[in-house]
C-alpha positions as CSV (number, residue, x, y, z in Angstrom):
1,X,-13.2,20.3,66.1
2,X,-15.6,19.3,68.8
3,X,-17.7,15.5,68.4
4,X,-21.0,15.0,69.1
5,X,-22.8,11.9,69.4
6,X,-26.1,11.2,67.0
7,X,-28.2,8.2,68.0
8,X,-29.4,6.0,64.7
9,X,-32.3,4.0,65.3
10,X,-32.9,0.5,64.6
11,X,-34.4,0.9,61.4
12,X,-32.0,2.9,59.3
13,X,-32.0,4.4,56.3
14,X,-30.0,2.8,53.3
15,X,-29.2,4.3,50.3
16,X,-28.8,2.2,47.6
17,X,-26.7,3.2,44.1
18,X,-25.3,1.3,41.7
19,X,-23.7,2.0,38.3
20,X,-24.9,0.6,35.3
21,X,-22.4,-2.0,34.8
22,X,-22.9,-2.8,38.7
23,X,-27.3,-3.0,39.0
24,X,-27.2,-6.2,38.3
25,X,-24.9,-7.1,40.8
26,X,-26.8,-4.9,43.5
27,X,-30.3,-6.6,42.2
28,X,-28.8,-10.3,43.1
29,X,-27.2,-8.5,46.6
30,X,-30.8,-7.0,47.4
31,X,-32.6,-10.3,46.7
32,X,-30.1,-12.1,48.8
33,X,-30.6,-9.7,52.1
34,X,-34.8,-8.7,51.0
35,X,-35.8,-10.2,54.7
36,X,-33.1,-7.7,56.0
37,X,-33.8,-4.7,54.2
38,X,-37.4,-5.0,54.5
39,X,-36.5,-4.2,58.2
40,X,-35.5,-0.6,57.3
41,X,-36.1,2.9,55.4
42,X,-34.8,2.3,51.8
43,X,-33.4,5.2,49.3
44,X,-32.5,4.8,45.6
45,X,-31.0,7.2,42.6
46,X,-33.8,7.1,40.0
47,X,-33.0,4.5,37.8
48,X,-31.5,1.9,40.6
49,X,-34.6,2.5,42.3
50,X,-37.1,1.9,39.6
51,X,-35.6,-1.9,38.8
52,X,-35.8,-2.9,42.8
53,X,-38.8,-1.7,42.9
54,X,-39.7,-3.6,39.9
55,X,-38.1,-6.5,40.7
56,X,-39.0,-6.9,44.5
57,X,-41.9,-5.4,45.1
58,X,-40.6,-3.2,47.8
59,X,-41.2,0.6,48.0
60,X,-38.1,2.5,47.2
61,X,-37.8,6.4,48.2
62,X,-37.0,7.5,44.5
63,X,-34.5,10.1,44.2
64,X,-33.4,11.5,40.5
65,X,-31.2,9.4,38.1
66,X,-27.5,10.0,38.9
67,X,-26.1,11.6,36.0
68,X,-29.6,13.9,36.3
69,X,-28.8,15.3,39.9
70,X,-29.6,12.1,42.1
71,X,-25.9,11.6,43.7
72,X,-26.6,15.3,44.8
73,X,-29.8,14.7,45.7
74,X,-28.1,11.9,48.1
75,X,-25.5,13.9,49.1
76,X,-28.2,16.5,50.6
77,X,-29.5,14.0,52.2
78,X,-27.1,12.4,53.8
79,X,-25.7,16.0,54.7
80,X,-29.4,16.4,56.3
81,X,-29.1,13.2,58.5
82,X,-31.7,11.5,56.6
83,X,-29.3,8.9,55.4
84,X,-27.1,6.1,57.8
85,X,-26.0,3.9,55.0
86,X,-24.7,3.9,51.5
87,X,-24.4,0.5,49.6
88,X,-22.6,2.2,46.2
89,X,-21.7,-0.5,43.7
90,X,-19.6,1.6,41.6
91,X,-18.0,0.3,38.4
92,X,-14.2,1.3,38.9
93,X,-13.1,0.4,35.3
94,X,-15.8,3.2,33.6
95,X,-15.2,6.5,33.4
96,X,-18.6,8.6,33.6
97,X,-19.2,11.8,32.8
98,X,-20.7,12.4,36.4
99,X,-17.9,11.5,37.8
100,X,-17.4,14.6,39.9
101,X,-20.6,13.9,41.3
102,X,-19.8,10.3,42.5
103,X,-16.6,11.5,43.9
104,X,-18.4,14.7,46.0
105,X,-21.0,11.9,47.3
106,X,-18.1,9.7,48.8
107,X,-16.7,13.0,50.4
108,X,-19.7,14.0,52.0
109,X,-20.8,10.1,53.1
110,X,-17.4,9.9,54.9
111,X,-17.7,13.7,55.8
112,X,-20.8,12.6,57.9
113,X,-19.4,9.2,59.4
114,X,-22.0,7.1,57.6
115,X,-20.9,3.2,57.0
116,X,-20.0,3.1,53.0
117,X,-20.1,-0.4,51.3
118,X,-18.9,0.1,47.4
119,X,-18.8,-3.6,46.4
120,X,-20.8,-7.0,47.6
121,X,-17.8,-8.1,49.7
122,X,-18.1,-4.8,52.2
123,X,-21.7,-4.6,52.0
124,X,-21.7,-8.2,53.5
125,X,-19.4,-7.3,56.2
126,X,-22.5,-4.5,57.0
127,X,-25.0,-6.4,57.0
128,X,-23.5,-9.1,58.9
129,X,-23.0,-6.9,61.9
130,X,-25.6,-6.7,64.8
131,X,-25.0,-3.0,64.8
132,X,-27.1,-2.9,61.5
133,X,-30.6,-4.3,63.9
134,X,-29.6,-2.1,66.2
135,X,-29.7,1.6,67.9
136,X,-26.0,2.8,67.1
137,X,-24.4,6.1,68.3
138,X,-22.2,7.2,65.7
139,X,-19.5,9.8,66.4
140,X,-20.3,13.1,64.2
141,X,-18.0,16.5,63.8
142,X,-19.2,19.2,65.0
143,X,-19.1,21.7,62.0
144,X,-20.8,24.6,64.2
145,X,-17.3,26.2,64.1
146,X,-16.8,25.8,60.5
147,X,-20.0,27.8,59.8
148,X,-19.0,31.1,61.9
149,X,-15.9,31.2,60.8
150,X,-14.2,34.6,60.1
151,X,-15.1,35.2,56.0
152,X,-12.2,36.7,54.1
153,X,-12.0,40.3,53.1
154,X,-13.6,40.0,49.6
């Protein structure tokens, strides 16, 4: 498959999803790095989105809650190139029913070469980087091929 380059600007576009075992977590992450996100373009699944908002005062793209559609919602997006980072704090010790849906949204974030942080430790290591202030060109797939490919004979 052929590679492209995609230029990200300085302001990017975070995604930010947390499980419910995990928003509290992301809340104290968030309040932590405020100055920092306030920099840049901020998305949220429905519920995730409503207590930041609540509880910083920023504005938060809302997307639908995730068991509702939201983590496909994101996926779209990202799939779109209207997302350049996911900060997912995922409980790994609860199973949930949209699990399918969690694991098609990790596909398509790494599918599309955006930085993934699923726990504090990883989304420090992010947003401790000078790449996150700064225009980045990120190495995408060129799926062009993929799409005209030959169908099978149905």
């Amino acid at each position: 498959m052929t590679r492209f380059i995609k230029r990200m600007g300085k302001a990017k576009r975070i995604a930010l999803v947390a499980h419910d075992n995990q928003k509290g977590e992301l809340l104290e992450w968030v309040q932590y790095n405020r100055q920092n996100l306030s920099k840049h373009i901020l998305y949220a699944t429905g519920t995730t989105g409503r207590v930041l908002e609540e509880e910083l005062g920023v504005e938060i793209h809302k997307l639908m809650s995730g068991p509702l559609g939201g983590d496909q919602q994101l996926g779209a997006k990202i799939a779109e190139g209207e997302v350049d980072v996911l900060i997912f704090f995922w409980d790994p010790l609860e199973p949930l029913p949209h699990d399918p849906d969690v694991k098609a949204l990790l596909r398509i974030a790494v599918m599309y070469n955006i930085p993934i942080a699923n726990n504090r430790a990883s989304a420090d290591f992010i947003f401790s980087s000078h790449l996150v202030d700064e225009e980045y060109e990120q190495v995408m797939i060129d799926f062009e091929a993929y799409k005209r490919r030959p169908l099978p004979d149905l």
